[in-house]
C-alpha positions in Angstrom: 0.0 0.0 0.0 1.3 3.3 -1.2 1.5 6.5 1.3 -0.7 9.5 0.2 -1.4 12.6 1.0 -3.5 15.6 -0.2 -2.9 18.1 -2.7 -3.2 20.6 0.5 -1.4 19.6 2.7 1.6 19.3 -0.2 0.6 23.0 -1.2 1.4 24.2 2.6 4.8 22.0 2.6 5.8 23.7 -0.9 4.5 27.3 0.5 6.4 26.3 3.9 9.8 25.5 1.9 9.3 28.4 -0.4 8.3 30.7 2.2 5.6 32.6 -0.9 2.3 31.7 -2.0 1.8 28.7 -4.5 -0.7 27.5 -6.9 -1.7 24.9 -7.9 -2.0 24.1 -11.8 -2.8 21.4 -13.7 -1.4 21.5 -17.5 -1.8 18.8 -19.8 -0.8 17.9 -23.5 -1.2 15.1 -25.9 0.9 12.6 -23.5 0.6 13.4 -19.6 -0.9 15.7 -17.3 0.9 17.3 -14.7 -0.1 19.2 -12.0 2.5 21.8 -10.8 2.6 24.3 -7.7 3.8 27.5 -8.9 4.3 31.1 -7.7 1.4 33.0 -8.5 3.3 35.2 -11.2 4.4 32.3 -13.6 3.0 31.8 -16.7 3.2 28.5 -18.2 1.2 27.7 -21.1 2.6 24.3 -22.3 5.2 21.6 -22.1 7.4 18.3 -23.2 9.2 16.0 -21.2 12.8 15.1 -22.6 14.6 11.6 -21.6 17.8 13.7 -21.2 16.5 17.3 -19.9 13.5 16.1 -17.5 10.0 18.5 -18.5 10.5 21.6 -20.6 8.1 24.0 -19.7 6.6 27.1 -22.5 5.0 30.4 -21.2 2.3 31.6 -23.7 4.7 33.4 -26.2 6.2 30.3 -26.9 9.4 31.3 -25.1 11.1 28.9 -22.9 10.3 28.7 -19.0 13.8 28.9 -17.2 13.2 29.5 -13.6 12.9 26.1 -11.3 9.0 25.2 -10.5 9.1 24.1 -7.1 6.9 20.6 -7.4 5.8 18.8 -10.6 3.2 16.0 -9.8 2.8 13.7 -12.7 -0.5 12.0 -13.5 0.9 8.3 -12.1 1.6 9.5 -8.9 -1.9 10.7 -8.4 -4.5 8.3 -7.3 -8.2 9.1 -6.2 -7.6 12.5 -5.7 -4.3 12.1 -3.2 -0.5 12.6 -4.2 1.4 8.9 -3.6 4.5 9.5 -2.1 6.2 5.6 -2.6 5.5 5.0 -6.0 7.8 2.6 -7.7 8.7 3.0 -11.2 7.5 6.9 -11.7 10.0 10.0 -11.8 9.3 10.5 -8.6 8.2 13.9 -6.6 11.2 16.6 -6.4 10.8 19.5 -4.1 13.4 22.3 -5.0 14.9 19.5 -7.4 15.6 17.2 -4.5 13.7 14.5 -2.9 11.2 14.7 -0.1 13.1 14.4 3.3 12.2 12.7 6.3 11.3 15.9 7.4 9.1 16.8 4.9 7.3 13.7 4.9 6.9 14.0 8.7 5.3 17.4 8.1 2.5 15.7 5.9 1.8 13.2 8.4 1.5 16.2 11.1 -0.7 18.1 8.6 -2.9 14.8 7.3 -3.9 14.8 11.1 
């Protein structure tokens, strides 16, 4: 059985990590969805995922994105409406480009409860 947790209580851990406001957007094209917690002035209008470069993300001009997006949440990592935190065989869930700590993942218990 795979650990979950909500798409809140991962917005407050991104927001606490961050220290700004995030929000949460779900993008999708002809492959994937993703859902992504972003800073409130980001525009992102589209994306691709690259075996070498990870996802590429577009604003609306066509221009690429180049700042870091705190928390990318692919579709196979989401499951009746929770985030699954031990998924085998996904890219996994990167805060700030690393990988959720014990910390963090002690957080999301405290703030499931």
């Amino acid at each position: 059985m795979s650990e979950t947790v909500s798409l809140r209580a991962l917005k407050a851990l991104v927001e606490k990590k961050m220290k700004k406001k995030i929000l949460v957007k779900v993008i999708w094209n002809e492959q994937e969805k993703l859902t992504l917690f972003i800073t409130p002035n980001r525009k992102i209008q589209s994306f691709i995922y690259d075996e070498k470069e990870g996802y590429i993300f577009y604003d609306q001009e066509g221009k690429l994105v180049t700042h870091d997006i705190p928390l990318i949440v692919p579709e196979n990592n989401l499951a009746d409406g929770k985030v699954l935190l031990n998924e085998t065989g996904n890219r996994g869930l990167l805060l700030n480009q690393q990988p959720l700590s014990h910390e963090d993942r002690l957080f999301l218990q405290e703030y499931s409860l």
